[in-house]
C-alpha positions, 0 to 999 in steps of 0.5 A: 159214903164218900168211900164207897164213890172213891171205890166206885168210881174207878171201876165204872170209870174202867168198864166203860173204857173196857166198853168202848174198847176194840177186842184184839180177838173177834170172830172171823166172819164166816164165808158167805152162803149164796142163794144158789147154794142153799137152793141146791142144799135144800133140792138134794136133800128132797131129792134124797127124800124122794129116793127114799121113799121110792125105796120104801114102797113095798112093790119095790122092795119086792123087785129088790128081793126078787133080784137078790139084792139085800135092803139093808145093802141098797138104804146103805148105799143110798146113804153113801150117795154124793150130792152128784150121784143124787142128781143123776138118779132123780134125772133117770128117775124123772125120765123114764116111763111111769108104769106104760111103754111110751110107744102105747101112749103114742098110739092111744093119742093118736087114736084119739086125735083121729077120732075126734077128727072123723066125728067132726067129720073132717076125716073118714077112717073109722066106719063106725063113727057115720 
């Protein structure tokens, strides 16, 4: 017994010291990621979702064949897109007109409105509404 604690005890004495010892190589801490970055990480990636998706319909691969342009060609150059270029498609994406011309919704407000007002009976302009 007594031999095996002479065995024992220098090495639980050295792995507690090697324990408690600093590492001459730790890992570098990495550069911190800040809150508006992965934002942005996480709205490109959805915006890109987004443009897929658009492209998926059938309507448009439609317009796309129509015009001679290989869908193979556009999914690889939607691919290639940089995080930039991703932005400013969903920008003209998000600003142009979904399916009517902005003048005829103009118009049909208008109309509106001013119906609404002649049978309140603020307004006379339209006859039929006495």
């Amino acid at each position: 017994m007594k031999r095996l604690f002479r065995i024992l005890n220098p090495l639980l004495i050295l792995s507690l010291m090697m324990g408690t010892m600093p590492l001459a190589v730790q890992a570098q801490p990495s550069q911190l990621v800040s809150t508006q970055s992965a934002l942005d990480a996480v709205q490109i990636d959805a915006e890109r979702e987004r443009i897929g998706h658009l492209l998926a319909r059938a309507d448009v691969r439609e317009q796309l064949v129509n015009h001679g342009v290989e869908l193979n060609e556009v999914e690889a150059r939607v691919a290639a897109l940089s995080d930039r270029e991703v932005q400013q498609m969903a920008e003209q994406l998000d600003n142009m007109p979904a399916g009517a011309n902005g003048v005829v919704g103009a118009l049909l407000t208008v109309f509106i409105i001013l119906l609404v007002t002649d049978l309140l009976g603020l307004t006379h302009v339209f006859p039929f509404t006495r």
